[in-house]
C-alpha positions in Angstrom: 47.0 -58.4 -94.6 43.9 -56.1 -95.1 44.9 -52.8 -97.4 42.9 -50.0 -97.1 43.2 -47.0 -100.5 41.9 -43.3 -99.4 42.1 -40.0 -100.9 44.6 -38.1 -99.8 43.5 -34.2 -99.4 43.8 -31.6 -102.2 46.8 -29.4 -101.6 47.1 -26.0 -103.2 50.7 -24.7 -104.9 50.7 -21.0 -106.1 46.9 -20.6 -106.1 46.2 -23.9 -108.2 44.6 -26.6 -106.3 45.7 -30.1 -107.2 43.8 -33.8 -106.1 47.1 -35.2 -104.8 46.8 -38.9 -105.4 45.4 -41.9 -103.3 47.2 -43.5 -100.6 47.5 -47.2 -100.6 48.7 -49.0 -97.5 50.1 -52.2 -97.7 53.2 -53.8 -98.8 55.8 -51.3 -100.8 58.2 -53.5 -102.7 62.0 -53.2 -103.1 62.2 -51.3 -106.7 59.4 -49.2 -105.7 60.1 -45.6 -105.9 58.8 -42.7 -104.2 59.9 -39.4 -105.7 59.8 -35.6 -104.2 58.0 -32.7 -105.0 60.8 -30.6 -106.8 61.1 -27.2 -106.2 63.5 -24.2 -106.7 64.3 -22.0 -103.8 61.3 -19.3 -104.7 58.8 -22.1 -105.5 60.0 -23.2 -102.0 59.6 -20.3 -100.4 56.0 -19.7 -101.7 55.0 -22.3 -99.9 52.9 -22.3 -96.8 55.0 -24.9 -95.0 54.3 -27.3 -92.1 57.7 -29.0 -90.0 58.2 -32.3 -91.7 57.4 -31.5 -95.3 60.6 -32.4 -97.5 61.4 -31.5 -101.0 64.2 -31.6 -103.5 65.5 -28.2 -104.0 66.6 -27.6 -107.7 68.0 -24.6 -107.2 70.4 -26.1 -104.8 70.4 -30.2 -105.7 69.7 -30.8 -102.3 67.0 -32.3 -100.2 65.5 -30.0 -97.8 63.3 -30.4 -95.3 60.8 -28.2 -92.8 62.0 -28.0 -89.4 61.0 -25.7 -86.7 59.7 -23.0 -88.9 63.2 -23.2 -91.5 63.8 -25.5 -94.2 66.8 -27.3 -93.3 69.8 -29.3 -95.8 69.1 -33.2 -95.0 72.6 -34.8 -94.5 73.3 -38.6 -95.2 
């Protein structure tokens, strides 16, 4: 299997731009982790958000996700 490792594009949160990481496709083993960006509700709402973006809300401890133009509780 061929992996490929890009840069993933700078994001900005409350004026500061940030190099988010690198994105490395391949194979994602079992005790691999990937964690949220956390947030409380105002952080949240600061954001210029785009349906499908998901974070963990602090304010609330729950995950949250955008979803025709609200953030919406995720349910198990």
């Amino acid at each position: 299997m061929t992996e490929s490792v890009g840069q993933i594009n700078a994001a900005s949160f409350f004026g500061d731009t940030a190099l988010l990481g690198t994105l490395e496709a391949g194979t994602v083993a079992i005790s691999d982790a990937f964690t949220l960006p956390s947030l409380t509700t105002t952080e949240r709402d600061a954001l210029t958000a785009a349906n499908g973006m998901l974070i963990y809300n602090t304010s609330t401890n729950t995950l949250q996700g955008y979803e025709n133009g609200s953030w919406v509780n995720m349910r198990a």
